[in-house]
PLY file of the C-alpha trace (Angstrom):
ply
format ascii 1.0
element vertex 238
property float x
property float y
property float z
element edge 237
property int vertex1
property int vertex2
end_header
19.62 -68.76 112.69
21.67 -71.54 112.08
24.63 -70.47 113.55
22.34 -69.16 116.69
21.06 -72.57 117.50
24.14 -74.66 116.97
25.92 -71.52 119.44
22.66 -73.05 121.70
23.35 -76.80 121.19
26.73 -76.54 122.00
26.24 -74.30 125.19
23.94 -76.54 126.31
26.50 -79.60 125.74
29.17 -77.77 127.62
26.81 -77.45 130.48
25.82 -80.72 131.01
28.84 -81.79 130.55
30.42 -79.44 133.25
27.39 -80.19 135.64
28.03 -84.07 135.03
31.39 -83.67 135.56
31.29 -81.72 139.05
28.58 -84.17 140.49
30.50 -87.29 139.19
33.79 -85.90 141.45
31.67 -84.25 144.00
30.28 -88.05 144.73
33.38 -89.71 144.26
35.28 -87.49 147.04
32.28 -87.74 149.16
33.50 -90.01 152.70
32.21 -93.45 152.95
32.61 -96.37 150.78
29.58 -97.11 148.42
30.41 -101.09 148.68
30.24 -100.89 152.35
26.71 -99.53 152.38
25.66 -101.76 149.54
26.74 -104.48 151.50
25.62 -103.67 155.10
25.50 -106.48 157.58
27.14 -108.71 155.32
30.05 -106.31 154.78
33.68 -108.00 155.26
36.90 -106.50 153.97
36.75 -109.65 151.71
33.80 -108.98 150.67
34.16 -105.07 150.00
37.64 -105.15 148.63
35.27 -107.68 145.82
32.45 -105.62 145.84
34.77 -102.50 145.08
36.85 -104.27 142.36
33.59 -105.34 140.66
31.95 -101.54 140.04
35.23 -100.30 139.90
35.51 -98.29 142.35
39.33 -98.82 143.08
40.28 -97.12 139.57
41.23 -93.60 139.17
38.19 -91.26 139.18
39.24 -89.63 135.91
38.93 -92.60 134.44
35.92 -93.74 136.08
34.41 -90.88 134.85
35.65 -91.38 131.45
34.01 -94.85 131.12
30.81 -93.72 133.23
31.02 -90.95 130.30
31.81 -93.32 127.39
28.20 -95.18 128.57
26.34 -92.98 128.90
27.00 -91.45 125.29
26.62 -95.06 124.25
23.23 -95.68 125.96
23.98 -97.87 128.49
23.22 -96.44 131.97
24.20 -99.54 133.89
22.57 -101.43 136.66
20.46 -99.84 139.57
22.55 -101.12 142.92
18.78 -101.27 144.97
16.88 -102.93 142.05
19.44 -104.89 140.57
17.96 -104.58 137.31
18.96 -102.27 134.05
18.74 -98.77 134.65
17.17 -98.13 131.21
14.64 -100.69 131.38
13.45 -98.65 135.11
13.34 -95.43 132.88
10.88 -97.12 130.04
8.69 -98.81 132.65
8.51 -95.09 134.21
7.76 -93.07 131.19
3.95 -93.72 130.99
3.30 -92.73 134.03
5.60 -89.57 133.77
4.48 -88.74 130.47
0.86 -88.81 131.39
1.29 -87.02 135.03
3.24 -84.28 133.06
0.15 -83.91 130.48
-2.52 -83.97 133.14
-0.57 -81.42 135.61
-0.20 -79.23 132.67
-3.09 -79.22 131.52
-4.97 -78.60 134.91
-2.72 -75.89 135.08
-3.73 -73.46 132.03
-7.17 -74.33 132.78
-6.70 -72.07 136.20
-4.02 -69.87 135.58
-5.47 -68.81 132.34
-8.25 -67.30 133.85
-7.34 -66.34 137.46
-4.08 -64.38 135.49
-6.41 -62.43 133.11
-9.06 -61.98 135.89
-6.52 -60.29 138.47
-4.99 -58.25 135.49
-8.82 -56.63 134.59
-9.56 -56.13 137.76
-6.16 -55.09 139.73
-7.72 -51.95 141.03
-10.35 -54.10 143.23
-9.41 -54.01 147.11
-9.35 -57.74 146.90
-6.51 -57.71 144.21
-3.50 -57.38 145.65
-3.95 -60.19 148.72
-5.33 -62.27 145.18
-1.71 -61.46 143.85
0.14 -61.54 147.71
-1.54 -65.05 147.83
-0.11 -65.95 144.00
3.67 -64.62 145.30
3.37 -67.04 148.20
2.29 -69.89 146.24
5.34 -70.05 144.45
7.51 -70.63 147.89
5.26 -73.42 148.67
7.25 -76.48 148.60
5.88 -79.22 146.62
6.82 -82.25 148.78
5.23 -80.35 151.53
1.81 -79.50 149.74
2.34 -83.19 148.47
2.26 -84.17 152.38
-0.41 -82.52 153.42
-3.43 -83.64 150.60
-2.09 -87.35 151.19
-2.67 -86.67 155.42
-6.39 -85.54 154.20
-7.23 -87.10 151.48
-5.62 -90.81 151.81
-5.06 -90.75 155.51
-8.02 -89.14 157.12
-10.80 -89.28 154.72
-9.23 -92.72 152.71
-10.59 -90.69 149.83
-7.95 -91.52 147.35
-4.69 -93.85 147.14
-1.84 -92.41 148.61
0.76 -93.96 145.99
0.83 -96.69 143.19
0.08 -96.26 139.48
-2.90 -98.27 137.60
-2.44 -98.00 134.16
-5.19 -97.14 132.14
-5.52 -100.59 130.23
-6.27 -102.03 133.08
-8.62 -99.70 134.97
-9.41 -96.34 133.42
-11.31 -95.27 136.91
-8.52 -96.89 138.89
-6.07 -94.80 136.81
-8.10 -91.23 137.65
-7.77 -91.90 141.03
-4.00 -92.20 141.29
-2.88 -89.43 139.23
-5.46 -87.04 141.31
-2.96 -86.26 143.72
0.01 -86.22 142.25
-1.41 -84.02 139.55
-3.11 -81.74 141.71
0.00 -81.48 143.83
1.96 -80.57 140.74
-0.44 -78.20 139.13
0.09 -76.46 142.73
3.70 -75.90 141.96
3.20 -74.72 138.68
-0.27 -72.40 138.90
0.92 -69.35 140.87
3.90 -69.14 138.45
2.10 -69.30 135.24
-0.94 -67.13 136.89
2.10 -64.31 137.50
3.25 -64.31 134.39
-0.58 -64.37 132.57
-1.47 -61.38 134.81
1.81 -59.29 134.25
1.55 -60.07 130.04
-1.94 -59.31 130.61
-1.29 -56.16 132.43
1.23 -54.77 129.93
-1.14 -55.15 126.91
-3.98 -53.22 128.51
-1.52 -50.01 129.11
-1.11 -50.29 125.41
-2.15 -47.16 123.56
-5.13 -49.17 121.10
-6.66 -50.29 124.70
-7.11 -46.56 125.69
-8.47 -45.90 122.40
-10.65 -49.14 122.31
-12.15 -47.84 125.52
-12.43 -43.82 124.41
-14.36 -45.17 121.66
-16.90 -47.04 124.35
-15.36 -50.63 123.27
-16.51 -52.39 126.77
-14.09 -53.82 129.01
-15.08 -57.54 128.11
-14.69 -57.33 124.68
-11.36 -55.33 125.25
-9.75 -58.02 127.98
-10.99 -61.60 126.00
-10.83 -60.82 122.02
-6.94 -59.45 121.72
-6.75 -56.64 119.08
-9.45 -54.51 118.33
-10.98 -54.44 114.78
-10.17 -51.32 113.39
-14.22 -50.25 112.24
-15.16 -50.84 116.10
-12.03 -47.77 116.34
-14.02 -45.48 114.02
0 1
1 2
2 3
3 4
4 5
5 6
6 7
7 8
8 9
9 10
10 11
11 12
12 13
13 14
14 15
15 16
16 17
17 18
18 19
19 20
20 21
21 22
22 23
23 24
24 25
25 26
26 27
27 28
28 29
29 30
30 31
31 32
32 33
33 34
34 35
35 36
36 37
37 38
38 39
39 40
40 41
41 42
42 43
43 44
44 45
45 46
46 47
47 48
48 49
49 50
50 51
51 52
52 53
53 54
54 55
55 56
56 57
57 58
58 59
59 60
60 61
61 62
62 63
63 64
64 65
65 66
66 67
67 68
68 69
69 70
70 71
71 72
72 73
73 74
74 75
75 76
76 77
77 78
78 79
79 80
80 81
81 82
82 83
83 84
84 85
85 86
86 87
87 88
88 89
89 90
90 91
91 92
92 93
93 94
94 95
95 96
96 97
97 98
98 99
99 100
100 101
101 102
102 103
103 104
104 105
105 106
106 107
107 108
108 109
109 110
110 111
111 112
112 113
113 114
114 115
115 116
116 117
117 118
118 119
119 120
120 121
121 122
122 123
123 124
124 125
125 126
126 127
127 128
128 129
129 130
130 131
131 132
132 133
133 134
134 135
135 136
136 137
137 138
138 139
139 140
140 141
141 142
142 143
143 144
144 145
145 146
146 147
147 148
148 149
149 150
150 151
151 152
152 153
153 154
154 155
155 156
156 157
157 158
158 159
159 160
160 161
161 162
162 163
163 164
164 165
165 166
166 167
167 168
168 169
169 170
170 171
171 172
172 173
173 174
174 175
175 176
176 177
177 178
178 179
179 180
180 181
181 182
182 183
183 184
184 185
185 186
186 187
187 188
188 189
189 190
190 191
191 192
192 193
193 194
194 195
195 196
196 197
197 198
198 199
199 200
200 201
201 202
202 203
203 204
204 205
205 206
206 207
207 208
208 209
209 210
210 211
211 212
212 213
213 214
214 215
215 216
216 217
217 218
218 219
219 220
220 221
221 222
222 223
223 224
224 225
225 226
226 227
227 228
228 229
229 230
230 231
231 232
232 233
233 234
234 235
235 236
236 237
């Protein structure tokens, strides 16, 4: 087991290392100068051959990799170029609101699928099955963004129901809070319903072809009992 999940660590390194490495170069080839556009109006080859010497863009990219590399490993993930203030300190003032948008959306999520999965898997004989299970498949090539769109246009825009952005924290207003993770939690429980709906139904599906179903139900076990309480006690078999 040991050896299995160091195999796994180090796979895993290799990738993101290998990722990092080809979007590092694949940016860094890209046309365009970065200190240009950071600049804009106020651009001057003065001013850009400065601007380009400061992030150092004018070294090699090997080794502009290798020191982007060397801080990242180290911790330090520089200075955002829009915000002008430390990358790390944007990712800790972002990780409540992450944290607790992942939790909600998750959670909304087996609340739904849980029981739409199990309900399409005891009843996928029903004439009203497979558009249930057509309508899961095309769920899952729903964009986000686009579903994201569409309940701020009716929800923020048309019927001002609920804020269209912005994050209250819960400190400060626990209703306020509830009403601007709605959408974005809804919009990501979206994404994630049809797929975990799919896979509850075809796990669900697979255990009732099992051969102690068939003999749950020969013995007059009833199809409730069968579909909600797992394995069947063996003196309801005799």
């Amino acid at each position: 087991m040991a050896v299995y999940l160091l195999g796994r660590v180090l796979g895993g390194l290799i990738t993101l290392f290998c990722v990092s490495a080809l979007a590092f170069f694949a940016t860094a080839l890209a046309p365009g100068n970065p200190a240009a556009v950071l600049l804009g109006n106020l651009a001057t080859p003065e001013r850009i051959a400065a601007v380009t010497a400061e992030m150092g863009l004018d070294k090699p990219i090997p080794l502009r990799y290798a020191i982007w590399l060397r801080q990242v490993v180290t911790g330090n993930l520089g200075t955002s170029n829009l915000s002008f203030k430390p990358v790390n300190d944007l990712l800790v003032a972002a990780l409540p609101p992450t944290l607790e948008l992942a939790c909600l959306s998750l959670l909304l999520s087996v609340v739904v699928a849980i029981p739409v999965g199990l309900l399409l898997a005891q009843k996928r004989n029903r004439w009203w099955a497979r558009p249930a299970s057509g309508l899961v498949t095309l769920g899952i090539s729903v964009p986000g963004f686009w579903v994201g769109l569409l309940l701020i246009v009716v929800f923020s825009v048309t019927f001002k129901l609920l804020p269209s952005g912005g994050y209250v924290p819960m400190s400060r207003s626990l209703w306020g809070n509830l009403r601007g993770m709605i959408l974005p939690t809804v919009t990501l429980a979206i994404y994630l319903i049809p797929s975990l709906v799919r896979f509850v139904r075809v796990t669900a599906v697979n255990v009732l072809k099992e051969e102690y179903i068939d003999t749950a139900r020969a013995k007059g076990v009833g199809s409730l009992i069968v579909c909600r309480n797992g394995p069947i006690p063996s003196e309801m078999l005799r």
